[in-house]
N, C-alpha and C positions, 0 to 999 in steps of 0.2 A: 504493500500500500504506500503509495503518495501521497505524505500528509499536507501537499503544498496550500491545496486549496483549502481548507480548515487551519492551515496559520496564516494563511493571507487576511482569512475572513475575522477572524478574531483577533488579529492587529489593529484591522481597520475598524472593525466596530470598538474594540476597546481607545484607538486612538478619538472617535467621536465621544466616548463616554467621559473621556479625559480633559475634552474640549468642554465639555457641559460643564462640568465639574469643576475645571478651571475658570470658566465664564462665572460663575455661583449661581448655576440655575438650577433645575433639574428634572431626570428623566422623564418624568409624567409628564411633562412641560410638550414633549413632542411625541409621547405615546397616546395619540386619540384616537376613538376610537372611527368617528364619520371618514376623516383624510385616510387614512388607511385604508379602509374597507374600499374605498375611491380608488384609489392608485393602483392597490391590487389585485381587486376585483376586477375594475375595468382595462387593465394591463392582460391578465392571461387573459380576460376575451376577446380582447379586439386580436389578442393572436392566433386564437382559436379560428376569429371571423377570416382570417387574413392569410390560412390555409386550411389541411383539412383537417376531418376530426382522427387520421392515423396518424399527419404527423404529429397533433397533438399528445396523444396515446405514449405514441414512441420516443417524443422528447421528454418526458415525465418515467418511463420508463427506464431511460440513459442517466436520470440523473442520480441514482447514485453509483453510478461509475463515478460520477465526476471527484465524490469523495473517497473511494472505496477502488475505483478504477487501478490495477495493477499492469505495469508497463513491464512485458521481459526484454532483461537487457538483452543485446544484439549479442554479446559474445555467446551468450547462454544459445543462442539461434546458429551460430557460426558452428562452435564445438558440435550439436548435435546435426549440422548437415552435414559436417567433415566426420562424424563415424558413419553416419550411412555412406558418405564415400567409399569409405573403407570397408565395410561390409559390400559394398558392390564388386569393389576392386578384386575381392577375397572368394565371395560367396557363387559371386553373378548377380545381376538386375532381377531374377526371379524371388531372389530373397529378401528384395525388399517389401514384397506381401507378409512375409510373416511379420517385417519388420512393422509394419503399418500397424500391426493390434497391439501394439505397444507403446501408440504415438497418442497421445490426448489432442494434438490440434488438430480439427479436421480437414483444414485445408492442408496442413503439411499428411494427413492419411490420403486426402484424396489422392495426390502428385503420385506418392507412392506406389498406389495404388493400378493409375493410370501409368506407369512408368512399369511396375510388372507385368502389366496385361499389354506390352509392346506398346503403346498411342505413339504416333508419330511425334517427334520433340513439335513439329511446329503447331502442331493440332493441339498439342498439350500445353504451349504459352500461350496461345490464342485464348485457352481453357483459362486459365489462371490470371491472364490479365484481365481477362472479363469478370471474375469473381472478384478479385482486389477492386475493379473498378464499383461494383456495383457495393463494398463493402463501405467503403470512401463513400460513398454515394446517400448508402442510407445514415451511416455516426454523422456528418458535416449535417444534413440534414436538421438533426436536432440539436447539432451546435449554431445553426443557420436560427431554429425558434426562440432559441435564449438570446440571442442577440438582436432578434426582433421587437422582442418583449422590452430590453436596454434601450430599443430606441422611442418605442410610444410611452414609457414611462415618466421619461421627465414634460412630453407635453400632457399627459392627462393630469399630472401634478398641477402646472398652469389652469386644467380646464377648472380643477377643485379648489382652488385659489379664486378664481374670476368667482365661481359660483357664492364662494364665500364672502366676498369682499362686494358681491351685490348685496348679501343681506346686511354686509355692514353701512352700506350706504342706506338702509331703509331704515335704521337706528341712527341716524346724527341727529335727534333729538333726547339723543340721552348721550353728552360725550363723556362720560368716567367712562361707558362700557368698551368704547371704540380703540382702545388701546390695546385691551386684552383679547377684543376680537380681531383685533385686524393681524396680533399675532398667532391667533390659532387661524386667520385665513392663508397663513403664509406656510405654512403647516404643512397642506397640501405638497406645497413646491419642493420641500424638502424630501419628504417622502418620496417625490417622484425622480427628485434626482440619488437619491440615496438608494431605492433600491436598484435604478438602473445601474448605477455605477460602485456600488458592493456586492448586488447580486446576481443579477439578470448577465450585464458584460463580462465579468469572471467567468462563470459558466458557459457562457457561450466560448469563451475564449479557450478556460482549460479543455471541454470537451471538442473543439477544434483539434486541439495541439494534441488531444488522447487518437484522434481519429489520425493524422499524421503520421504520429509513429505506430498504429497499428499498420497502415499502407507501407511505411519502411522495413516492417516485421514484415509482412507478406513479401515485401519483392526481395527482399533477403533467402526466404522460404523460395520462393520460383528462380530464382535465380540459380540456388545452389544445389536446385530437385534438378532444373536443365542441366546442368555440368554433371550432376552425378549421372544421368543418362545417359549424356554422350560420353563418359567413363574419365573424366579431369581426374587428375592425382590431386589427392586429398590436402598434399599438403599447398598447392600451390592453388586450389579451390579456396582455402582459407584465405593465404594472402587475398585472395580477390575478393571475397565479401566482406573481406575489415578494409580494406581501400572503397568500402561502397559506405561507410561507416565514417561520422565525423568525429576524431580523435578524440574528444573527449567525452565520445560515449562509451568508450573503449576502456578495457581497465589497462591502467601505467604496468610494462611486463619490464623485466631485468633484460641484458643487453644480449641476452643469451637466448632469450625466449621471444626477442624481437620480429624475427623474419618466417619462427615458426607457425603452424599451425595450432598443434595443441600438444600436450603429454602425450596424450592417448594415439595421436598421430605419430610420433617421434618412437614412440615406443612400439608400433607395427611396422613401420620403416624399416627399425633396426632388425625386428623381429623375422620378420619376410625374407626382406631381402631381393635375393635371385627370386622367388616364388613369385613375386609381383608378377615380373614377366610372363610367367606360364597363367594365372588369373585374368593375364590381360584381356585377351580375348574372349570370355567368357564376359564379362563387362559389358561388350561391344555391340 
């Protein structure tokens, strides 16, 4: 788990709390309950109106990934397509079936899968780019609703201010009250930019950035499902998907483990040998 987004949020709200507090007001002062019910009640509807009722469903669905959402790092994806290399190199491409009921991701079972039962490599990226694409397609989706919500937010804030600052003008015949109302008419405005902009645009934003690196996760997976079908040595497989990797997503390796692939690689190398050769073909 990602705690980014639960200490962003409770930074920012403890830094308003601290602004109250510092100001000598307090909290009740902008807990009300009409402007509230305003901003965000008429926020997720006009988003609701403004697509449909699935992707409604499904961005409310997503969202607790946004807290809870768990990102695997890239080496964790690298290390385990460079043993299925190795098992192809070793075994043949037909064992990568058995290998598939031991995989939890289903797009790296499918590859597999279509990779033991012969698919053409180009029929098979064709396959995969279309499932990443449609993957991206539906996560952005409901980081695309939260960020819609950010933006009708701070003007229906406005609309609950207007509305309120007309009932204050039907009271200027009593001015002690005008003070205290004109501060709960501003009320509204706060609220509308407060949740756009601690709520509504984080989330659209973290579940953006979750939908990214799942698309970098996948083309990592396709990437290195194709090399192992067309039979790439394992260890130069590796170098090639941590060069598709921004270094510092990468864990820091000693100067010795720089060029390799992984242990487990270094250690069937030695282990092989001459045998690679005679495996090769078998691969192919």
């Amino acid at each position: 788990m990602d705690p980014a987004t639960l200490i962003g949020l409770v930074l920012a709200f403890g830094a308003l709390l601290a602004m109250i507090s510092i100001e000598g007001s307090s909290v009740t002062a902008i807990l009300l309950p009409a402007p509230m019910i305003l901003v965000f009640g008429a926020t997720i509807a006009v988003g609701l109106a403004g697509g449909t009722m699935k992707d409604f469903t499904s961005a409310f669905k997503a969202l607790p990934g946004a807290f809870l959402g768990k990102t695997t790092p890239p080496q964790a994806v690298i290390d385990q397509v460079v043993g299925l290399a190795e098992t192809a190199r070793s075994s043949g491409l037909l064992a990568l079936d058995q290998e598939a009921d031991k995989v939890t991701d289903p797009f790296l079972r499918g590859a597999l899968q279509n990779i033991a039962d012969g698919t053409d490599g180009d029929e098979l990226r064709m396959l995969l780019e279309d499932q990443i694409a449609t993957t991206a397609r539906s996560n952005r989706n409901a980081a695309k609703f939260f960020t819609g919500l950010g933006g009708y937010a701070p003007t229906i804030g406005i609309v609950g201010t207007v509305v309120a600052l007309t009932h204050v003008l039907e009271n200027l015949s009593t001015p002690a009250t005008l003070g205290p109302m004109i501060a709960t008419a501003f009320v509204a405005t706060l609220w509308g930019l407060l949740s756009a902009n601690f709520i509504w645009l984080p989330l659209g934003s973290r579940l953006r950035r979750l939908a990214d690196l799942e698309v970098d996760r996948m083309t990592l997976v396709m990437e290195g499902a194709l090399a192992v079908q067309a039979g790439s040595q394992p260890r130069l497989l590796g170098d090639r998907l941590r060069a598709m990797v921004p270094a510092e997503l990468l864990p820091k390796v000693g100067a010795a483990d720089a060029g390799g692939s992984s242990g487990t690689s270094k250690a069937n190398a030695k282990g092989k040998g001459k045998g690679k050769d005679k495996d090769l073909p078998q691969a192919a």
